[in-house]
N, C-alpha and C positions, 0 to 999 in steps of 0.2 A: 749076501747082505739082504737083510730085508725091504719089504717096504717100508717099514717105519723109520729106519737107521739110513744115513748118510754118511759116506766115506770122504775122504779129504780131499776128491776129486768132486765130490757133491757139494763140498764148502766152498771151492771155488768158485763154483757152477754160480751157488746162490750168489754170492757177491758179485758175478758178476752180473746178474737178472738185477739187481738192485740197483747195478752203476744203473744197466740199459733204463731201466725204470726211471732214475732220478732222470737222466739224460733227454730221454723220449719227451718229457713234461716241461723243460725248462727252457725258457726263452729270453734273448737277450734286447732290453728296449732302449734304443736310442732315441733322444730327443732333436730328432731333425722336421723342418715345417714343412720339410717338401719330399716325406717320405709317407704312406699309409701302412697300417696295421695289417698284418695278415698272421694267419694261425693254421697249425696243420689242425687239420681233422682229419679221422677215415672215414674214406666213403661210405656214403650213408646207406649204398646199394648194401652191401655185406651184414654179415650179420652181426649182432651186439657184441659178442665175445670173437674174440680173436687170437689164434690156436695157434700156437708155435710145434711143427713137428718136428720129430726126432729127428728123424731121416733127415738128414743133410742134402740130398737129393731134394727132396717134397719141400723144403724151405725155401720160402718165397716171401719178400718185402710186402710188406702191404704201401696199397696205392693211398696218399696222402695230397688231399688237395688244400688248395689256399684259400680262402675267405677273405673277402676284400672289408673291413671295418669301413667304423665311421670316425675313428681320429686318425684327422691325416699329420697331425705331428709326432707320432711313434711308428715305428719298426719293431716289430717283433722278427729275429733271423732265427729260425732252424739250423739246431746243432744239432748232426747226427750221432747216433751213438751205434755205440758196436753192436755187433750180429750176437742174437741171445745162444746161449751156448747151447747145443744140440742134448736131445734128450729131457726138454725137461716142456711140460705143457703147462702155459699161465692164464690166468685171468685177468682181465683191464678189472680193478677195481671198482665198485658201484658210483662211489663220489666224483672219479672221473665219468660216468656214464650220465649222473646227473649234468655235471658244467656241459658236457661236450649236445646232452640234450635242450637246456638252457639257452645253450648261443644258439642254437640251432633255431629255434624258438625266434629269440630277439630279431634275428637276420632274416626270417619270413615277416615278421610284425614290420621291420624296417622297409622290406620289398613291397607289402601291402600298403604302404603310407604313399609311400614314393608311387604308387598306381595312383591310389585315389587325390594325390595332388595332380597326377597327369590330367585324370578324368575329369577333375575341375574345371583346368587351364581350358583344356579343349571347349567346356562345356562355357565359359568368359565369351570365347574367343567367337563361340555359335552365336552370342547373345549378343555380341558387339556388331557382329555381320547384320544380324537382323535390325535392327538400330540401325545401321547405316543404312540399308536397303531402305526400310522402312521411310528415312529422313530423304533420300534422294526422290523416291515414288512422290512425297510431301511437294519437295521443292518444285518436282515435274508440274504437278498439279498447278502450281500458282502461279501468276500470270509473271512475267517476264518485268522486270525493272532495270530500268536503262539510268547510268550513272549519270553522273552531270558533266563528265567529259568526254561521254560518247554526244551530250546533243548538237540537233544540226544549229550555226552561229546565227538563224535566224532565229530559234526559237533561245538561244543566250541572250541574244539582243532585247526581245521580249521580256526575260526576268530583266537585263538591266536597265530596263527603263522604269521601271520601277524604285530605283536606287537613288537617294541625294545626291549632290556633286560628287562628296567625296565619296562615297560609296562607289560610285559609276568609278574613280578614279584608281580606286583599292582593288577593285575588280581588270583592271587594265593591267594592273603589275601582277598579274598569277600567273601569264603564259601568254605565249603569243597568241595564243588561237581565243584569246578572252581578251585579250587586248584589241584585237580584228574585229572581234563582236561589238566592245565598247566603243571605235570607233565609226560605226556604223549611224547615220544620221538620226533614225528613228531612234534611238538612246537617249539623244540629244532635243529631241522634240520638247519645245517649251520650256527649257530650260537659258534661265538668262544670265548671260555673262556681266560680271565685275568688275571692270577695269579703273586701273590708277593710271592717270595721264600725264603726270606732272615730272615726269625725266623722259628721255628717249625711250622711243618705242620700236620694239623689234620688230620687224615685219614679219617675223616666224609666228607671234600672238596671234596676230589676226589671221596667218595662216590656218593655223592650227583651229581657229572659229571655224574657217571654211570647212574645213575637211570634216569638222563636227557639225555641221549643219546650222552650230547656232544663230540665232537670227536676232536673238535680242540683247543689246548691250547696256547696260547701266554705267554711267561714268561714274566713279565717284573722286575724281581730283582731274583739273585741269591744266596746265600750264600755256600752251599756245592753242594750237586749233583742234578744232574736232573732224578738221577736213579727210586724216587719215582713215580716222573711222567711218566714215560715207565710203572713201574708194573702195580700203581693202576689204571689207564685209559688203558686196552690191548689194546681195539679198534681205539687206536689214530689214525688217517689220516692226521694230518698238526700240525705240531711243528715248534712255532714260536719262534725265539732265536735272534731276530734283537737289536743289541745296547746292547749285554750282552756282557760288556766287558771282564770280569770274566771268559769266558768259556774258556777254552783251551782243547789240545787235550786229555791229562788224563780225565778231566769232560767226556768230550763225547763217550770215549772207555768205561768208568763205565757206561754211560749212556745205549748203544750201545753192552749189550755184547752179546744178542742174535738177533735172524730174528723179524722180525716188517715185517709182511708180509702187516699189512693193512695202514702203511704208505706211504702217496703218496706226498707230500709234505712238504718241509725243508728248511726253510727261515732261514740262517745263517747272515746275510749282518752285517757289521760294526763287527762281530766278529776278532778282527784285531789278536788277539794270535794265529789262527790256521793255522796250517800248511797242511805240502800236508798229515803229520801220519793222521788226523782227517777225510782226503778222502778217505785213506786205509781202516778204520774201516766203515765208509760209506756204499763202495760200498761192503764192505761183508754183513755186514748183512739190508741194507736196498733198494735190488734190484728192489722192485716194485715202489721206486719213480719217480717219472713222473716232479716233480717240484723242483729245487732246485736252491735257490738264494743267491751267492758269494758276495756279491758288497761290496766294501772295505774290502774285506778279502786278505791283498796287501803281504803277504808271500805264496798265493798259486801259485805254479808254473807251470811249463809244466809237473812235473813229477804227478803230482795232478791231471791233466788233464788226463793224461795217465791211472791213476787206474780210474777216473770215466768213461772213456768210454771200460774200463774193465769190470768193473761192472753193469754200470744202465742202461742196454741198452734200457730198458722204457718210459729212460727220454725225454720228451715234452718240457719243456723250463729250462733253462741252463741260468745265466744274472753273469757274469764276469765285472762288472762294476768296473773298478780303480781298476782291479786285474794288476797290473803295472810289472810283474813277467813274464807274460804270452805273448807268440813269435808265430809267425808263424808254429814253430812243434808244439806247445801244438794245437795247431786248425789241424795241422794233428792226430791229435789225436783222436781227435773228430769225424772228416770226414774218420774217418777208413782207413787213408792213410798206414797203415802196419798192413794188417789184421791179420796176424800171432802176430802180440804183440797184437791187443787189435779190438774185432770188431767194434769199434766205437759208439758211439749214432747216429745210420742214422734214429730214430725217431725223432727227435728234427725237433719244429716247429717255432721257437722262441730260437734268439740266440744274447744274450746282451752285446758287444762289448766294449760298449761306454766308452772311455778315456783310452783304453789300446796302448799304443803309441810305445809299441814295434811293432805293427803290418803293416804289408804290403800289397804290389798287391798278392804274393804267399798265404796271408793267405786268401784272397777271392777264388785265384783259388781252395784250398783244398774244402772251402766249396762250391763252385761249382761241385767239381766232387761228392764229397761223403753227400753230405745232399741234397737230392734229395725231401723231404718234406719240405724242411725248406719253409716258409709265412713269417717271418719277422726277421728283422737282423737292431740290432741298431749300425751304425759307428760316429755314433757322436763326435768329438775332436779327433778322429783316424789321425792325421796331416800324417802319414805315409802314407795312400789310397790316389792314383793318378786316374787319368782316365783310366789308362790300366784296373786297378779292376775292374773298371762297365763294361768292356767289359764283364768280365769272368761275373760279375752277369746280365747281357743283358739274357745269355744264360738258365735261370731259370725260363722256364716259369708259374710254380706256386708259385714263390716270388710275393707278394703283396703288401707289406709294406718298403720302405727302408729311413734310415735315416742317411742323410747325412750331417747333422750342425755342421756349424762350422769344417770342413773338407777343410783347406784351396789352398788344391792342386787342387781339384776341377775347372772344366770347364765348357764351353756351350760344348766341345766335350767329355766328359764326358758325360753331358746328351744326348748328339744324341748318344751314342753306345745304354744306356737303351732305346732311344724311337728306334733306329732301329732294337734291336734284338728282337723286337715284346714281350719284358714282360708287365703283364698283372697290372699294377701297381696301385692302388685305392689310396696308399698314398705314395709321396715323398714329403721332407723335406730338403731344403738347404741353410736353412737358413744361414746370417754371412759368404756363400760362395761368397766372395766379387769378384771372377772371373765369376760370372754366371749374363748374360747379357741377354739384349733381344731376341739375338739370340738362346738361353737355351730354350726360351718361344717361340719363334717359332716351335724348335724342339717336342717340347712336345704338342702344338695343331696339327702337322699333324701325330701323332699316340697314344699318352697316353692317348684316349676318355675316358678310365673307368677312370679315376682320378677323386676322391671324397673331398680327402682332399693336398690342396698346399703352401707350406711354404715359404717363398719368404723373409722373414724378413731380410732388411739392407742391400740387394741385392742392385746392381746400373740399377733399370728398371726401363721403364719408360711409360707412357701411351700405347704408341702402342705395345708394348710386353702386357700391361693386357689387352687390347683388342683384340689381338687375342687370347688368354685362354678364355675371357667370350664369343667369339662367339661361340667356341668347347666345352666346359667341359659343356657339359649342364646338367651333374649329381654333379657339386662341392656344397657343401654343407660348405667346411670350406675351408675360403683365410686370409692365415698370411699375411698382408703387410707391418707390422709396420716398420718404421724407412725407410720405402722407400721414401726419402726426393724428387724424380724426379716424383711421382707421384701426378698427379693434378685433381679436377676435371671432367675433361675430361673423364679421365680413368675410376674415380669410375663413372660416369654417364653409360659408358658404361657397367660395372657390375650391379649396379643397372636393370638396362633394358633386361640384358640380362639372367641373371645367377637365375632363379627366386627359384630353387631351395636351395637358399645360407641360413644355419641357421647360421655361426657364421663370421663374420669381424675384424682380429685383424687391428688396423690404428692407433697405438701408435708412437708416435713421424714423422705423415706425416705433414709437419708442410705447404703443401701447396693445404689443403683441405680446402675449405670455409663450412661453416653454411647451405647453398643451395645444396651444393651436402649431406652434412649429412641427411635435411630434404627430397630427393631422397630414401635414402637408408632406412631412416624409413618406407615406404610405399610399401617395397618387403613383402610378402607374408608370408613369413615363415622364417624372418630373424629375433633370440631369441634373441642374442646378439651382443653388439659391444663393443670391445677393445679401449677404448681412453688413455690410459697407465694407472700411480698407481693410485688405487683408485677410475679409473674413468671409472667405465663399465656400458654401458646403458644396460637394459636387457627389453625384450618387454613380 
């Protein structure tokens, strides 16, 4: 038979090169998620064509590997197929040569992906390191910062004195170790207690003052004594008793039976039941007070004044407001004008007058001769003080302070004795002194330079009296003007300009300032506030 011819043994051959054919190429794909794709190929060592020999001997399988895909939810399984029949030499077809070159292809592209994702990651991972590093060398560098519950409970004690009541109190309920702080007395420093007296009283309160250091108590209701208050606090230093109607002089002799060496301070004011008996028990046993405030205590007398300058000779400030009782001797009293009855308070630095209308020119001379410390003296509504008086206070020259509103006897020759007798004045006050003119303000720019604060309200002045004050006072910082209805303008343009040092402008009811001079006065330097009467205060 020739080559070209095939016998019936040849026909079988072929059909069966055709099963192996189909066989070899076909694959069966299940749809399972937890299975991957795999394909035979031949080895890719071997050569493209792949030779089936005769020899039955020399016949050998070719080696077929797997390839691991990238859908993991198919399976491709290898069905083998039968052995090619002997004698016949075939060729893999070109189309296969292309696919099986293809994947081949794809499955390097995929391997080079999956590197240069590697090559990334690693390269993140360098970048991250260095950032870190770089952040901690950062932190090394800077100085060290200690939390606020590492510090030591003195320097907690420190911020919380700084704190209001409740504040110090909000601060005690965070921890113990901040409660231990708050409780520490220096927290407590100058801080004054509140108390309601008028049902029983625990003795764990006043406890609890102890342990807190507090020293000063404010009552504000009474019911029986205030003797507890003496015991259980020893250390008191200021007892406050303003607006307890209730008190009288029995309460406070119970109160009061022995020395209270470390009280310095005794704010009575509005206690209107006591008498001068309540000054007797006072000045026995509470001699080291320095501070003691009468105002509306309107049954204390001259003879009341008499045992206090008996007794407190300590005393620093003394405030007799609307004690309506008290005369011209009682202030001899004071000023140790009969040193054989009583050596006077010639400590007092501070001495509070105001609305006692028995009073005269003799009750300034007393204090002229015998309060030789006195810095400040309020005569406010004293309608009895004439100008002869300021002659006698001209002569003081460390009085500082005087106030003279509403004091309708008042003059411009009034004010020339204080600016002649050379006192050193930082604040006067005359206001409602409807006889004090421009000529007042003449007198006081040619000597009262240290004048810081001046009161002028409802005065009849007029521009050129406050132009010549803003040429001189070049330290005033505070100018009452309100109700000055002759002042325009003008005047304040001249303070504006001149007075650069001014923080506050009262100019209520000047009803003949414009909008222009206000937008002037806004562009001083250091001016916080202005008075435009109720309700209406600019503040910068």
């Amino acid at each position: 038979m020739g080559n070209g011819e095939m016998g019936n043994g040849d026909t079988a051959d072929c059909s069966e090169f055709r099963e192996y054919r189909e066989c070899s190429v076909m694959c069966s794909v299940m749809m399972e998620d937890h299975y991957t794709i795999y394909t035979e190929l031949p080895d890719p060592r071997l050569a493209a064509v792949t030779t089936l020999r005769s020899s039955k001997a020399d016949y050998r399988p070719q080696p077929y590997h797997l390839h691991r895909l990238h859908q993991p939810h198919l399976q491709v399984q290898r069905v083998h197929s039968p052995q090619p029949p002997l004698g016949l030499e075939l060729r893999v077809p070109s189309a296969l040569d292309a696919y099986l070159t293809a994947h081949q292809s794809l499955h390097f592209h995929q391997l080079l992906q999956q590197q240069q994702h590697q090559q990334a990651h690693q390269q993140l991972q360098l970048l991250r390191q260095q950032q870190q590093q770089q952040q901690q060398v950062e932190e090394e560098a800077e100085p060290e910062q200690t939390h606020v519950t590492c510090l030591y409970p003195e320097i907690l004690a420190l911020i919380f004195g700084y704190l209001d009541v409740a504040g110090k109190g909000r601060a005690a309920q965070v921890c113990t170790s901040w409660r231990d702080a708050a409780y520490q007395k220096s927290v407590w420093r100058g801080v004054e207690a509140k108390l309601h007296l008028r049902r029983a009283t625990n003795p764990a309160l006043f406890q609890s003052l102890v342990w807190r250091g507090i020293k000063k108590v404010q009552v504000l209701s009474l019911k029986k004594s205030l003797r507890e208050v003496v015991v259980y606090v020893p250390a008191l230093t200021s007892l406050n008793l303003s607006g307890i109607y209730n008190v009288t002089d029995l309460g406070l002799s119970n109160a009061f039976m022995n020395d209270l060496p470390t009280l310095t301070e005794l704010n009575l004011s509005l206690c209107k039941q006591l008498t001068d008996g309540a000054m007797g028990r006072i000045a026995q046993h509470l001699k080291n007070l320095e501070t003691l405030r009468l105002e509306g205590c309107s049954n204390i007398t001259n003879t009341g004044l008499l045992l206090i300058a008996w007794g407190l000779k300590r005393l620093r400030r003394l405030d007799l407001r609307s004690c309506w009782l008290v005369s011209d001797q009682g202030i001899g009293h004071l000023s140790g004008l009969n040193r054989e009855t009583a050596p006077g308070n010639l400590e007092l630095e501070y001495l509070g007058l105001q609305d006692c209308q028995r009073l005269s020119d003799d009750a300034l001379r007393h204090i002229a001769t015998g309060l030789k410390k006195l810095r400040s003296v309020n005569l406010s509504f004293c309608v009895g003080i004439c100008d002869a008086g300021l002659r006698h206070l001209a002569k003081m020259p460390q009085l500082e302070s005087i106030n003279l509103r509403a004091c309708d006897n008042i003059t411009d020759a009034g004010v020339s004795y204080l600016a002649e007798g050379g006192a050193r004045l930082t604040q006067l006050d005359v206001s409602f002194c409807d006889k004090i003119t421009d000529t007042a303000l003449q007198h006081i720019s040619q000597s009262l330079y240290s004048l810081r604060s001046l009161s002028l309200s409802a005065c009849p002045v007029t521009d050129e009296g406050i132009k010549r004050i803003a040429r001189v006072l070049a330290d005033l910082d505070t100018l009452n003007i309100g109700q000055c209805h002759h002042i325009t303008d003008d005047g304040l343009q001249a303070v504006a300009e001149a007075c650069v040092h001014l923080q506050y402008i009262d100019l209520y009811g000047c009803i003949g300032i414009s909008r222009a001079a206000m937008e002037s006065l806004m562009k001083m330097p250091k001016l916080a506030t202005i008075n435009l009467g109720l309700g209406h205060v600019a503040e910068r």
